[in-house]
C-alpha positions as CSV (number, residue, x, y, z in Angstrom):
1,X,6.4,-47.2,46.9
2,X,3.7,-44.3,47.6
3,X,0.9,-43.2,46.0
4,X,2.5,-39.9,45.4
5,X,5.5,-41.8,43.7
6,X,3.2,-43.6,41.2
7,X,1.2,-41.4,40.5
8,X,4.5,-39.0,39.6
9,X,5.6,-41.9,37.3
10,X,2.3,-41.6,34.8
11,X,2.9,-39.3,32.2
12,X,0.6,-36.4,31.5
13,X,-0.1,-35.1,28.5
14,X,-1.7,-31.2,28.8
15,X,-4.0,-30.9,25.9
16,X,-3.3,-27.5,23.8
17,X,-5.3,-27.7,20.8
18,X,-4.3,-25.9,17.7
19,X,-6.0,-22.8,18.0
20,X,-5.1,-22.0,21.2
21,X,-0.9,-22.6,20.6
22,X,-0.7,-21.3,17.1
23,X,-3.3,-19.3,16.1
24,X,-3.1,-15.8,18.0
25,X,0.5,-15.8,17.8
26,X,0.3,-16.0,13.8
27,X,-2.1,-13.4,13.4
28,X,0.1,-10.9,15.3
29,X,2.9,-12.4,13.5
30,X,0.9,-11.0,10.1
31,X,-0.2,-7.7,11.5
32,X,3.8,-6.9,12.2
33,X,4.9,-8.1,9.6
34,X,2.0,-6.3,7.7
35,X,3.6,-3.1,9.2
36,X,6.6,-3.5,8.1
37,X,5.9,-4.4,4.1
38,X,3.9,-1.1,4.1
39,X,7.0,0.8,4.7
40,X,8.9,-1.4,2.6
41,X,7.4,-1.4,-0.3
42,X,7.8,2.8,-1.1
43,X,11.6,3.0,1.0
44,X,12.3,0.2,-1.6
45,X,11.4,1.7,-4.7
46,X,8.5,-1.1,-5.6
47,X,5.6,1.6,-5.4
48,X,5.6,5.2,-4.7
49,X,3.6,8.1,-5.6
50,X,5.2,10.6,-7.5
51,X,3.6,13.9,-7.2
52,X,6.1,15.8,-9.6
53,X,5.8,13.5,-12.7
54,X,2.2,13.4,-12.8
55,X,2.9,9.4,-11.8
56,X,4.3,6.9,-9.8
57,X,7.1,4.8,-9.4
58,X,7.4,1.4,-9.6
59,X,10.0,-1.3,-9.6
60,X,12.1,1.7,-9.3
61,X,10.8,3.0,-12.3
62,X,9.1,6.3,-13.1
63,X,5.3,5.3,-14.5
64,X,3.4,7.8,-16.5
65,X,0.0,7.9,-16.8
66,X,0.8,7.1,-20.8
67,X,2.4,3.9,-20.0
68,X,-1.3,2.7,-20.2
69,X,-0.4,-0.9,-20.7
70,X,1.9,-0.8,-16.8
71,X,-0.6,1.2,-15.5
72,X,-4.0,-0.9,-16.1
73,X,-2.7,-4.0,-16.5
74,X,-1.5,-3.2,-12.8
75,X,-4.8,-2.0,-11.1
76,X,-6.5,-4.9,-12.8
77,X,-4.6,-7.4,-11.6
78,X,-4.4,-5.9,-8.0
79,X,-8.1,-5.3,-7.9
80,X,-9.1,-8.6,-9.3
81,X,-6.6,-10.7,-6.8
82,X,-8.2,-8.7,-3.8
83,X,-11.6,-10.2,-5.0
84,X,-10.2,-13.5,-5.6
85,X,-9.0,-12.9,-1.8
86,X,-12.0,-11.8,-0.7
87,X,-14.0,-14.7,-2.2
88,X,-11.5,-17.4,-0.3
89,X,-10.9,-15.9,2.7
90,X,-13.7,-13.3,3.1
91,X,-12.4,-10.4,5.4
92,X,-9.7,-11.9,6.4
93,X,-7.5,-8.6,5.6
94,X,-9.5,-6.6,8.6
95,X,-8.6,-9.5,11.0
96,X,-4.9,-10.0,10.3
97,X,-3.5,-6.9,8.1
98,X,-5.3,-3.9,8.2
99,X,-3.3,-1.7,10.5
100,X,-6.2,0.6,11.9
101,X,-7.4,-3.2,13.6
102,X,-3.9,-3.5,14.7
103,X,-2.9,-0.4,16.4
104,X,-6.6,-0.3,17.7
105,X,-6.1,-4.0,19.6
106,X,-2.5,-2.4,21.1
107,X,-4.0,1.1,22.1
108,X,-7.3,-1.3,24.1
109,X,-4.4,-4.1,25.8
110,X,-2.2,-0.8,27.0
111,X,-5.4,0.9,27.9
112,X,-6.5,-2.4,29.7
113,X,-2.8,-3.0,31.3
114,X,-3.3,0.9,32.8
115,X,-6.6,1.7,33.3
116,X,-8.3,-1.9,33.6
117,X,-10.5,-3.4,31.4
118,X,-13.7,-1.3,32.2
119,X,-11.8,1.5,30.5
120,X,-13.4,1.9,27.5
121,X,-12.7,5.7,26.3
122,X,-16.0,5.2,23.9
123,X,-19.0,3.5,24.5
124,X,-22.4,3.8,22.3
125,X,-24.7,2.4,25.3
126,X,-23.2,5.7,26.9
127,X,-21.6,4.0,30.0
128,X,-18.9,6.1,31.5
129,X,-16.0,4.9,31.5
130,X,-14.8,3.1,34.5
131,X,-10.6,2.9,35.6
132,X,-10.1,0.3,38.1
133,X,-9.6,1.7,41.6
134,X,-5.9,0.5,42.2
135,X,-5.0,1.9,38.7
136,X,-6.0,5.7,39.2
137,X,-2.8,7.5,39.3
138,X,-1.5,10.4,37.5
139,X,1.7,8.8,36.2
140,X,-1.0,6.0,34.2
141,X,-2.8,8.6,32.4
142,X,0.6,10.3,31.6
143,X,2.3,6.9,30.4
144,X,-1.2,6.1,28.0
145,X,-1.3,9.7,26.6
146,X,2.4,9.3,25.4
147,X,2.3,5.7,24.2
148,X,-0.9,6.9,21.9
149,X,1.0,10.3,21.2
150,X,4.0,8.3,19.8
151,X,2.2,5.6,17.7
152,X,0.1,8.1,16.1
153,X,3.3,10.3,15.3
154,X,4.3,6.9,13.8
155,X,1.4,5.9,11.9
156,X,1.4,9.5,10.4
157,X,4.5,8.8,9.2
158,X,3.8,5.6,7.2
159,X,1.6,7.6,3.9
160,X,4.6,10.2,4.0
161,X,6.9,7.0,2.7
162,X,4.4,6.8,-0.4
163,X,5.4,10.5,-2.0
164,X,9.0,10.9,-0.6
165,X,12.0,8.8,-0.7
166,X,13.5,7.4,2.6
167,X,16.2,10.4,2.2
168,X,13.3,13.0,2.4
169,X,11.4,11.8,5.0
170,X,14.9,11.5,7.4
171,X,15.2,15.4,6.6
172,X,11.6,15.7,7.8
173,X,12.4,14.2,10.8
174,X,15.3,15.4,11.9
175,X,14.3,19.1,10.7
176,X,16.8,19.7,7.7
177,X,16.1,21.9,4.6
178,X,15.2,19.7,1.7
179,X,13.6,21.1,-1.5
180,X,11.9,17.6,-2.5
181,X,9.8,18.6,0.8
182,X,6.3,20.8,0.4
183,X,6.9,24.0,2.2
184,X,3.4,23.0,4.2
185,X,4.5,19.9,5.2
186,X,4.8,19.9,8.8
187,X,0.9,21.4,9.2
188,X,-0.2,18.5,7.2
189,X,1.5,15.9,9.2
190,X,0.2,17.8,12.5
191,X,-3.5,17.3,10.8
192,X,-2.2,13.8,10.4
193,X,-1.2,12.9,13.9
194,X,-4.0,15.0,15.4
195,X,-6.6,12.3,13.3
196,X,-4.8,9.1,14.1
197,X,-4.6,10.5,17.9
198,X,-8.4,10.9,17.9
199,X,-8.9,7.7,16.0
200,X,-6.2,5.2,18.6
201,X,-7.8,7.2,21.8
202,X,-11.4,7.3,20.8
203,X,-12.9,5.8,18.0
204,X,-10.9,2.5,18.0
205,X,-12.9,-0.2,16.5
206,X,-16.3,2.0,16.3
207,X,-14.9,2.4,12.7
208,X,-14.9,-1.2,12.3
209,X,-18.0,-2.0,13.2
210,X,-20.2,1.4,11.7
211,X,-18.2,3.2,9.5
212,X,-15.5,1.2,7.2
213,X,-16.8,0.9,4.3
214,X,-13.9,-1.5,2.8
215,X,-15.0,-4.2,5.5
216,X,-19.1,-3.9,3.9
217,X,-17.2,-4.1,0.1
218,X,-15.5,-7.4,1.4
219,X,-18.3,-8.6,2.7
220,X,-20.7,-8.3,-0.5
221,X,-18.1,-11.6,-1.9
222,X,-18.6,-13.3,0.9
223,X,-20.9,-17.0,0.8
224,X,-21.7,-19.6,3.0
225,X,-18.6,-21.4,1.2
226,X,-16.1,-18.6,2.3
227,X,-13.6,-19.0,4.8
228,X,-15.9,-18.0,8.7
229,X,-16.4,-19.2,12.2
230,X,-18.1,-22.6,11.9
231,X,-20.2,-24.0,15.6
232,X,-20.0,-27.4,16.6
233,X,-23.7,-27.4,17.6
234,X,-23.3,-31.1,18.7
235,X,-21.6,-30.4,21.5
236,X,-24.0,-27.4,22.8
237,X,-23.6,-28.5,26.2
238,X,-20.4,-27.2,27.3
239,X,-21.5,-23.6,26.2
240,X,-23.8,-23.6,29.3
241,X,-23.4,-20.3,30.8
242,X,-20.3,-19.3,29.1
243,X,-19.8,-16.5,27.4
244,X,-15.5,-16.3,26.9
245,X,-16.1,-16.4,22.8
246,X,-18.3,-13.5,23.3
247,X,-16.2,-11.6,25.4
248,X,-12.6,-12.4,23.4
249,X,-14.8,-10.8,20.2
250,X,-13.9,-7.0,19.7
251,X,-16.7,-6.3,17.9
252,X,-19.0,-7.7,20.0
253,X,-20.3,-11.0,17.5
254,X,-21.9,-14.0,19.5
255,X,-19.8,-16.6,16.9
256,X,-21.6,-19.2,18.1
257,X,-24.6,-17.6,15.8
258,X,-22.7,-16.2,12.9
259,X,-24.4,-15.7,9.7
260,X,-23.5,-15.1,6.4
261,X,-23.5,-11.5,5.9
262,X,-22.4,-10.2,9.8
263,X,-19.5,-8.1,11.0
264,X,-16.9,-10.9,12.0
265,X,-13.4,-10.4,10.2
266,X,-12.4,-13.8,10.9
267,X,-9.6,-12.6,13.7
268,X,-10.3,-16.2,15.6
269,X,-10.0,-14.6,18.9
270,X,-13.3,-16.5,19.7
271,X,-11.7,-19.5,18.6
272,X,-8.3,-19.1,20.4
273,X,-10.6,-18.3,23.9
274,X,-12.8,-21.2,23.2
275,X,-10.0,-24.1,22.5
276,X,-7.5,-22.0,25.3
277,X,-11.0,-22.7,27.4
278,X,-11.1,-26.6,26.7
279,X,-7.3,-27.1,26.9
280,X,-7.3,-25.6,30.6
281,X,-10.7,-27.3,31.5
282,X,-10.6,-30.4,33.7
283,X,-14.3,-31.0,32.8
284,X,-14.6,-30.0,29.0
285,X,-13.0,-33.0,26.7
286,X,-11.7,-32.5,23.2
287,X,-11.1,-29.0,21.4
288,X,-13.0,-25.8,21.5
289,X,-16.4,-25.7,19.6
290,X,-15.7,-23.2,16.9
291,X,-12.8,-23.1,14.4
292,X,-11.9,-21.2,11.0
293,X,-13.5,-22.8,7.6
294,X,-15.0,-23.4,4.3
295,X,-18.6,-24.5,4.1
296,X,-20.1,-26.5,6.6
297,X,-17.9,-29.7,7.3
298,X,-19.7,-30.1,11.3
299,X,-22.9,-30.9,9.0
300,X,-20.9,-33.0,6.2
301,X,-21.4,-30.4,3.5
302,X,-18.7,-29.3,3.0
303,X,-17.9,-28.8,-1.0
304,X,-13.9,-28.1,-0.9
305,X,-13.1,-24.3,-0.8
306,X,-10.9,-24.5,-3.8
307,X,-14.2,-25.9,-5.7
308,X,-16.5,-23.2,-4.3
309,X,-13.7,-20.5,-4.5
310,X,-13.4,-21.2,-8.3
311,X,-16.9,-21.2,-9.1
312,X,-17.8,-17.8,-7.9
313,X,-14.4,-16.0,-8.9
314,X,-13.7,-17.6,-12.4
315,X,-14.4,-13.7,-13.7
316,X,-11.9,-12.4,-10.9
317,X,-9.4,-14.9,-12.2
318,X,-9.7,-14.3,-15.5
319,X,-9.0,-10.4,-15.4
320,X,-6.4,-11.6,-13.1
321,X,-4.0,-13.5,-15.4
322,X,-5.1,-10.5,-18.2
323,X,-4.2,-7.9,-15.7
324,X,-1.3,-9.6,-14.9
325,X,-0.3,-10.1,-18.9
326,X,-1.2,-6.4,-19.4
327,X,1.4,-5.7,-16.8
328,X,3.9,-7.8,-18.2
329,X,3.9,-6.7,-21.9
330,X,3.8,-2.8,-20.2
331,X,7.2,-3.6,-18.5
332,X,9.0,-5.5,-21.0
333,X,8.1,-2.6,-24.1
334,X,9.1,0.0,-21.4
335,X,10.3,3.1,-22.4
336,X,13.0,4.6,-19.7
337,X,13.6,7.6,-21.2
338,X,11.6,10.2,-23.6
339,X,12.7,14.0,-25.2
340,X,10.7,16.0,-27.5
341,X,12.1,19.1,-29.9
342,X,9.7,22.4,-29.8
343,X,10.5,26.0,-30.8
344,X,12.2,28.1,-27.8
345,X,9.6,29.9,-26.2
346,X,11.9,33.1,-26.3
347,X,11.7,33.0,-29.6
348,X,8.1,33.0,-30.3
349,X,8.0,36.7,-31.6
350,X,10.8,36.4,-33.6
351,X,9.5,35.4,-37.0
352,X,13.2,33.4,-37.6
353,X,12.9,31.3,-34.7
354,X,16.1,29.7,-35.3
355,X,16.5,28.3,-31.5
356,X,14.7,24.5,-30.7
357,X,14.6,22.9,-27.1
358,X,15.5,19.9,-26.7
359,X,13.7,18.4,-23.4
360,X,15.2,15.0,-22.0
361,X,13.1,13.3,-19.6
362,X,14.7,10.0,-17.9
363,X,12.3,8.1,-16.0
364,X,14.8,5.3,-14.0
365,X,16.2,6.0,-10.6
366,X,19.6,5.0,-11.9
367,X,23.0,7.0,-12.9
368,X,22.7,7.7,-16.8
369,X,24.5,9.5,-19.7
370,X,22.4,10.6,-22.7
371,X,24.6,11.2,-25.9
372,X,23.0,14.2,-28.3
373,X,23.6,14.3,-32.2
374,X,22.4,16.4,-35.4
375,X,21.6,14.7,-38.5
376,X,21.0,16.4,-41.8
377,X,22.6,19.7,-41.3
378,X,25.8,21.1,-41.9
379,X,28.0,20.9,-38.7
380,X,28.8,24.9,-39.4
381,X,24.8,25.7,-39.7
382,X,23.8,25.0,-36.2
383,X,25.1,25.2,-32.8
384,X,24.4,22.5,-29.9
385,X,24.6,24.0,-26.1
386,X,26.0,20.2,-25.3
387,X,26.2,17.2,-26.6
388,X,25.9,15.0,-23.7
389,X,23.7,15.5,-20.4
390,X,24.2,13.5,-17.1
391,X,21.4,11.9,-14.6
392,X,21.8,10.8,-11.4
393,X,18.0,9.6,-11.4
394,X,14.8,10.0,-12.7
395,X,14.5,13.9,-13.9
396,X,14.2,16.6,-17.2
397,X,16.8,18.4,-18.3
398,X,17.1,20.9,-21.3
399,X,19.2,21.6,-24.2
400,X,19.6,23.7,-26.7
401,X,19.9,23.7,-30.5
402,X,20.4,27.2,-32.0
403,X,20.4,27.4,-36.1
404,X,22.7,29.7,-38.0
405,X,21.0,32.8,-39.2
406,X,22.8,32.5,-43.0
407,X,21.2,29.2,-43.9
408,X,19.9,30.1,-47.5
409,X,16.5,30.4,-48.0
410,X,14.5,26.8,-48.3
411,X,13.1,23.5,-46.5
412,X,15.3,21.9,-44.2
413,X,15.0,18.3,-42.7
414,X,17.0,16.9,-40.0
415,X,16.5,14.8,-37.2
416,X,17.8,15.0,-33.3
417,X,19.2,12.0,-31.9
418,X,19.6,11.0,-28.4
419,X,21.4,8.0,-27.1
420,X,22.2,6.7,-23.5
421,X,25.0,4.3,-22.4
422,X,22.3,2.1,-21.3
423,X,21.4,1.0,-25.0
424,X,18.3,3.4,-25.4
425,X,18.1,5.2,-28.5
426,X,15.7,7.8,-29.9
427,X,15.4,9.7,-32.9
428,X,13.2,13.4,-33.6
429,X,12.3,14.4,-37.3
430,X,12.3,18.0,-38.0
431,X,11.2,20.5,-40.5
432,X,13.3,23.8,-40.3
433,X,11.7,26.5,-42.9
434,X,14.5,29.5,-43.5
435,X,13.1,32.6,-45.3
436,X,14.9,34.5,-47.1
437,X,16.8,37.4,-45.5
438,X,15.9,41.1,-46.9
439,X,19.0,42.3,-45.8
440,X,20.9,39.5,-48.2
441,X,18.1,40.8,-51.1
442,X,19.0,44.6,-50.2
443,X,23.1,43.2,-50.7
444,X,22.1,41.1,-53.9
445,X,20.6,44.4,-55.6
446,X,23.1,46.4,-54.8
């Protein structure tokens, strides 16, 4: 047997650590996927902004601002579980979620892939930028300009989701009349793209690093305890000369010398370069020098991050679970439907005043029937325009309740009723004062 023959017969074993296999693949996994819950969450009804009602809509339900309990208990506990997030995981949303980051890291790889690397289209050292030789052709530029074109055109469609329903925003793309839509609508979506252009070919991650102020609010929970880039210092040695962490970090961060307050978001693109080093290194043993964690464990102090995380957020937790309670009691003593009784308008010079409004407002995106009925008066005395009213959604409608003009003189009480074929049922007390007709005195004397 050869050499070559035993040596084919020893098994090797290619050492991919962790980091290097799994780790960028998952955060692009959450970015997507990150993408796709934003546009999910309004098309589906869980949360949109509803410009018309003075609200919002939630769980496919029309929120006023006077459903206080829904409406606090909801902002509470969203705040509060961003702080508890915050406090674990530091800024862990910039790194993995937050879509400017994400469309930013696509618009620099196609820009790389095109141009070459060099082809920065902003630099504050004030280097030009530099397009590789080989790459300097017309149809490039062209390709770039319309790949940036068409993801700002979709980013500035995302927000749009959050005040119209999917049905809307089809009609605003495919250029149909639709009187949900604002009549400016199309100039404020140009303004739209034109910013998100600027920002995907220019700015890029110069907001990250000088001018987001969400990343400098994340950072004021971060500690030593939170979730960072840790430094095997022991193993020093094989950083000699190497600079791949540095170069893999967007926002320029030597993570071999992070601190606690710094700009790092905790993408672990230094720690995927670093292990993807070590694995491909015939020289460097064991896994890359940096890695993703709580405290301090290459020093043995590290305190459990469920410990530390509990310590500094037990205030966040707390309004948490309130919040969360608050929201809770808000859905289950919901109201999904309201109607108020006033004096017609067309009617306020007319001392009589014998015609009421009746205003229904529904507030679930849902077919309904509401049922009307008069209490307390004689049928003959009053007339009712209807005595049901249809929705096909959330909406108003009026109807009217116009009093007979022979009711006697006097005090009269009744109340308007409204039930739906959904079990909801309201009453609305009135007081109807009837003066006495001088034309029915001028008969009596006579």
């Amino acid at each position: 047997m050869s050499a070559n023959d035993v040596l084919s017969e020893i098994p090797v074993v290619e050492q991919h650590v962790p980091g290097a296999k799994t780790l960028h693949p998952m955060r692009r996994y959450a970015q997507i996927a990150t993408l796709i819950v934003l546009i999910l969450i309004p098309a589906t009804g869980l949360f949109r902004i509803d410009p018309e009602a003075g609200g919002f809509i939630l769980l496919d339900r029309q929120i006023w601002f006077s459903d206080m309990l829904i409406v606090m208990g909801f902002w509470i506990f969203i705040a509060s579980l961003l702080i508890m997030m915050y406090s674990l995981v530091g800024s862990v949303f910039c790194g993995w979620m937050c879509p400017q980051n994400t469309v930013s890291e696509w618009a620099n790889q196609l820009t790389e892939r095109l141009l070459g690397r060099q082809a920065n289209m902003m630099d504050m050292s004030g280097s030009r930028m530099e397009v590789a030789v080989r790459r300097k052709s017309m149809l490039n530029y062209v390709i770039l300009g319309l790949a940036l074109l068409g993801a700002s055109m979709f980013y500035a469609l995302i927000p749009m989701f959050y005040f119209y329903p999917p049905q809307a925003i089809w009609s605003f793309v495919s250029f149909q009349y639709d009187e949900r839509l604002a009549g400016s609508l199309h100039w404020i979506y140009f303004v739209c793209v034109a910013v998100m252009l600027m920002d995907i070919t220019v700015i890029r991650h110069l907001l990250c690093k000088y001018m987001c102020i969400y990343r400098v609010w994340q950072h004021s929970f971060k500690t030593r305890d939170t979730l960072h880039v840790s430094y095997d210092v022991s193993r020093s040695d094989h950083c000699s000369h190497c600079h791949y962490c540095v170069d893999a970090c967007f926002l320029d961060i030597d993570p071999r010398k992070s601190e606690t307050f710094d700009s790092c978001v905790n993408c672990g693109e230094c720690v995927v370069a670093c292990d993807d080093l070590h694995s491909k290194s015939k020289k460097l043993e064991g896994p890359g020098l940096l890695r993703l964690s709580f405290g301090d464990e290459w020093k043995g102090k590290y305190r459990g991050a469920l410990g530390s995380f509990f310590v500094q957020a037990r205030t966040a937790t707390l309004a948490t679970l309130i919040g969360a309670a608050m929201f809770g009691t808000g859905l289950y003593a919901y109201e999904p439907a309201s109607f108020t009784v006033e004096r017609s308008k067309a009617e306020e010079n007319n001392s009589r005043m014998l015609d009421y409004r009746i205003n229904i407002a529904y507030k679930l995106f849902r077919p309904d029937i509401m049922h009307i009925s008069v209490q307390g008066l004689e049928p003959h005395t009053y007339t009712l325009e209807k005595s049901a009213v249809g929705f096909d959604g959330a909406g108003r409608q009026d109807v009217m309740l116009h009093l007979d003009g022979s009711l006697a003189a006097g005090l009269y009480r009744f109340k308007v009723s409204v039930t739906s074929d959904g079990g909801w049922s309201r009453d609305f007390q009135l007081v109807h004062y009837a003066k006495r007709d001088a034309r029915q005195d001028g008969k009596q004397g006579s």
